[in-house]
N, C-alpha and C positions, 0 to 999 in steps of 0.2 A: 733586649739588653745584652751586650756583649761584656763577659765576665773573661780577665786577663791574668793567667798561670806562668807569674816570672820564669820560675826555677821548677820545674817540678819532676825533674827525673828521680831525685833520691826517695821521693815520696813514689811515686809508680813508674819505674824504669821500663815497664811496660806488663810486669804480670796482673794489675790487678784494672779495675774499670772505673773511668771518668764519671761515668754515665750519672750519679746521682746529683753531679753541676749539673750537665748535660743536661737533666730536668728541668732547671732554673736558667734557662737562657743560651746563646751561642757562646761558647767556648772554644776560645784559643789558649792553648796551651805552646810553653817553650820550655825546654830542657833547661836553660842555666839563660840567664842575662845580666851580660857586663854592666859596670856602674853607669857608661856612657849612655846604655840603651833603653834605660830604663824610662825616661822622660816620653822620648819615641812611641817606645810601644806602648804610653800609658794615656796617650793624646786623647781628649774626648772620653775616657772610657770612667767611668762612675765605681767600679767593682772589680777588686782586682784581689788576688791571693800571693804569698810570697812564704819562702822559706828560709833562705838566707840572703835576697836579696834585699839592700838596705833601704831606709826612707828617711834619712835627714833630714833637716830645715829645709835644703836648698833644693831637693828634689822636690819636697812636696808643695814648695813656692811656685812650683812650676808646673804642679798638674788642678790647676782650678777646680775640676770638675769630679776627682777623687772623692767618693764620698765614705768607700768603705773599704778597710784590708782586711781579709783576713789571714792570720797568721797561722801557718801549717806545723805547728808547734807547741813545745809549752812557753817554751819562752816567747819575749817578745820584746827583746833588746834591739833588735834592727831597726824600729820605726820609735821615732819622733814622738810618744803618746800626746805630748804637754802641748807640742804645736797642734799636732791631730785634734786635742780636747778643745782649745779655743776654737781651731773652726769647723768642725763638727762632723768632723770626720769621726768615723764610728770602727774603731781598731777591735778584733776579737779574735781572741788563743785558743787551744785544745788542752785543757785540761786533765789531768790524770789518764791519758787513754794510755801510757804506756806503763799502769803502776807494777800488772803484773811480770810481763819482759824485764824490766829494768832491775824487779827484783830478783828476778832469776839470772841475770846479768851477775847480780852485786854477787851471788851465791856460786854462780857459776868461776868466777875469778878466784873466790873462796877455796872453791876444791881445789883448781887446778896450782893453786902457790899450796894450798896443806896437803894433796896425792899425785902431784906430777903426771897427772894421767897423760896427757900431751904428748910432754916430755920421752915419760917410759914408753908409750907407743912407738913413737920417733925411734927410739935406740932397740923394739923389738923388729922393727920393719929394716934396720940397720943389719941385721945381723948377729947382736950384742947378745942378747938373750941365747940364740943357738951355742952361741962358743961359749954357755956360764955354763963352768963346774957345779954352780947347785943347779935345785929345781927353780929355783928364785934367785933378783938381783934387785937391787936400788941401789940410783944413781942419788945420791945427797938424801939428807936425812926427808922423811916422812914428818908429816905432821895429826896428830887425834885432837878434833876439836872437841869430843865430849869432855864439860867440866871446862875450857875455856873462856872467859869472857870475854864478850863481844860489845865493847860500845859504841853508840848510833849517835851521831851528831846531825840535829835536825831530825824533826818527828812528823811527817806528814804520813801520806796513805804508803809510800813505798819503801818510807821505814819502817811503818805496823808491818808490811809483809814481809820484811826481811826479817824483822822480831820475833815471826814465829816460825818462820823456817829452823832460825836458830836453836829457838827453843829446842824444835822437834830434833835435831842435832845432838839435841844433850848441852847445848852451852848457856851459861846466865848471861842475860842481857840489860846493859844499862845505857839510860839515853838521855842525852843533854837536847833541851831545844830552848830559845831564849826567849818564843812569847808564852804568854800562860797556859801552865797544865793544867784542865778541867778534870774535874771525879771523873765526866763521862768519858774519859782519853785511858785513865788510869781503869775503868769499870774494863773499856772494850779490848785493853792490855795487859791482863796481872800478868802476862810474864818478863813484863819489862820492871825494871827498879830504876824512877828517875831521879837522876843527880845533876848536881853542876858542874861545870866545866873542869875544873880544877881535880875533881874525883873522876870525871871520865876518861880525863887523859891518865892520870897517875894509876888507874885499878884493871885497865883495858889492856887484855892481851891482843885484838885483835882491834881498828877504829875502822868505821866506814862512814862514810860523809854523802847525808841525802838533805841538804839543805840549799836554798837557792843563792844565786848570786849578787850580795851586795855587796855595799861598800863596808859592810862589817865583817862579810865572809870572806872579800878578797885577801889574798895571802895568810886566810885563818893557820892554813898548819905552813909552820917557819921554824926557823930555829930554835925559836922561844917557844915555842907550844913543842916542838919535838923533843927538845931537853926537859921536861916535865912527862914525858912517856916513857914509858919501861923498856928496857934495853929489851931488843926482839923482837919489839913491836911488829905486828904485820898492817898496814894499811889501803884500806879500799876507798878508790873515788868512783860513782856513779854518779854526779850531781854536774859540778862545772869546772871546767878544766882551772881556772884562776882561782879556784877555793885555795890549789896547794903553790908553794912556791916551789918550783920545780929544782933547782938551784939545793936549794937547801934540804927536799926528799932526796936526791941524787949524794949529797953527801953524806949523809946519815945512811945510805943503801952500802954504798962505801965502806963507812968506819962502822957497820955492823947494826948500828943503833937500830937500826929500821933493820929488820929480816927480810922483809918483802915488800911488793908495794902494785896492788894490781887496781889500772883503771881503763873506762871507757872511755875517757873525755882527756883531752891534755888543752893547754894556755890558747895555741892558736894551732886550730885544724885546717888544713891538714897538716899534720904533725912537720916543725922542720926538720930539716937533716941535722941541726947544730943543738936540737931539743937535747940537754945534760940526762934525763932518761932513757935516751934511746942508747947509752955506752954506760947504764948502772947497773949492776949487778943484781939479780932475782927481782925482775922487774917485768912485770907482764901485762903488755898494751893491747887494746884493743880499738877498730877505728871507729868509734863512735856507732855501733851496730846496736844498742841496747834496745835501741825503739825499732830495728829493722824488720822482724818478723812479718811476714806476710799479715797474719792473722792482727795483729798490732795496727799497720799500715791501714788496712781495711776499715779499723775502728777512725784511726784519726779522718779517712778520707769520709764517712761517714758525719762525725762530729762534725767536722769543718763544712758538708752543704748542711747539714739542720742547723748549722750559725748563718749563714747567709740566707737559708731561708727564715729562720726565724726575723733576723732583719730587714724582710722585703716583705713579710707581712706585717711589721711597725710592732714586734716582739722582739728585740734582741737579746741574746742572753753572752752570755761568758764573754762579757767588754771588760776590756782593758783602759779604754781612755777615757 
């Protein structure tokens, strides 16, 4: 069985190992494939893996013999599920493998907009520091998150982890998510207080956003949700770059509303040069690196053949369609 790797540089650009596809059949692998080439290289082949490249209607009209994708991700917006479900094609994603990265991602953006660590580096390696009259200097104010509140919009496993990072911080945490809160969510979290929407934007010094992307999330923080949060607000994305309207963060970064505003994800990556956050003020991006860690990558490259083998011995697990 010859198993077919669109895209697969960003997943192992070459430090870590194939090998456990490699168990389950001949493997060709390809760095990046254009929309054109996709058809081509997918001629005949039954088992194929993808990461960003896409799977339409009109692609998948065209590979008969397509019987299974697996997605090198969590998401799994690029492919067709609904056509895939009808004809039985068997779509599967990687779930949670990046809970703990992404929450040290959210925490890591944290520090750097409330202790400039970066920053101050930047201006000791400059020289700045030698030529200061005291023993110490800072560049714009500091921020102590002890006693700030943090609220979490969306509750899954990588906002329980950021929830107790917080904690351990010294900050109260409050968290909005919009399907049912169980005892046992509330049992494995007293240090979280959950509330609704309306109190997590108005009580929240600090917002971070771990929930996925639909068409209820899309453009969730706008002008209208940003004019119900506290003047200083600071805000964190880790989740999908279209949750925020960028537009409308950019101006509130502007007229102050927003103090900061730090994320991994932005509307459409790679980032454009005209994106209104890349010229807003206390604004600090990152390119999509949350799930990058070696150690991370190794899990998803893991998860993703015990999906493909589970479904080649007529067990599939973590399906999407």
């Amino acid at each position: 069985m010859r198993i077919v790797v669109l895209d697969g540089y960003t997943l192992n650009p070459g430090d870590i190992s194939w090998a456990p596809f490699e168990a389950l059949g001949e493997l060709v692998t390809y760095d990046y494939t254009a929309p054109e080439e996709t058809v081509s290289r997918l001629q005949g082949v039954t088992v194929c893996l993808t990461n960003k490249t896409c799977f339409p209607k009109e692609v998948l009209e065209k590979l008969p013999d397509l019987r299974y994708i697996g997605c090198l991700s969590t998401g799994f917006n690029v492919v067709d599920v609904d056509y895939c479900r009808e004809h039985g094609i068997t779509v599967t994603n990687i779930p949670e493998y990046a809970t703990f990265a992404t929450a040290q991602m959210t925490i890591a953006l944290l520090l750097e907009i409330a202790s400039k660590v970066g920053h101050h580096s930047d201006l000791v390696h400059q020289g700045v520091w030698s030529q200061s009259r005291d023993f110490c200097f800072w560049d714009g104010p500091l921020t102590e998150l002890w006693g700030k509140t943090l609220g979490i919009f969306g509750f899954g496993k990588i906002a329980s982890r950021v929830s107790r990072i917080a904690a351990d911080l010294g900050m109260k945490v409050l968290a909005c998510r919009r399907s049912e809160i169980t005892d046992a969510m509330r049992e494995a979290d007293p240090q979280v207080e959950f509330v609704d929407e309306e109190t997590l934007w108005a009580k929240s010094d600090i917002l971070s956003f771990h929930c996925p992307l639909t068409s209820a999330t899309t453009g969730l923080v706008n002008a209208a949700t940003i004019s119900k949060m506290k003047d200083g607000v600071i805000l964190l994305n880790t989740s999908r770059g279209p949750v925020v309207d960028e537009s409308a963060v950019a101006d509130a970064l502007t007229s102050g509303k927003i103090a900061a505003f730090g994320a991994d994800v932005v509307s459409v990556e790679p980032i454009r040069e005209d994106n209104p956050l890349l010229t807003a003020p206390n604004t600090y991006l990152t390119p999509h690196i949350a799930w990058a860690p070696k150690d991370t990558r190794i899990r998803l490259m893991d998860v993703a053949s015990s999906n493909l083998r589970a479904y080649l011995e007529g067990n599939p697990v973590n399906v999407v369609s």
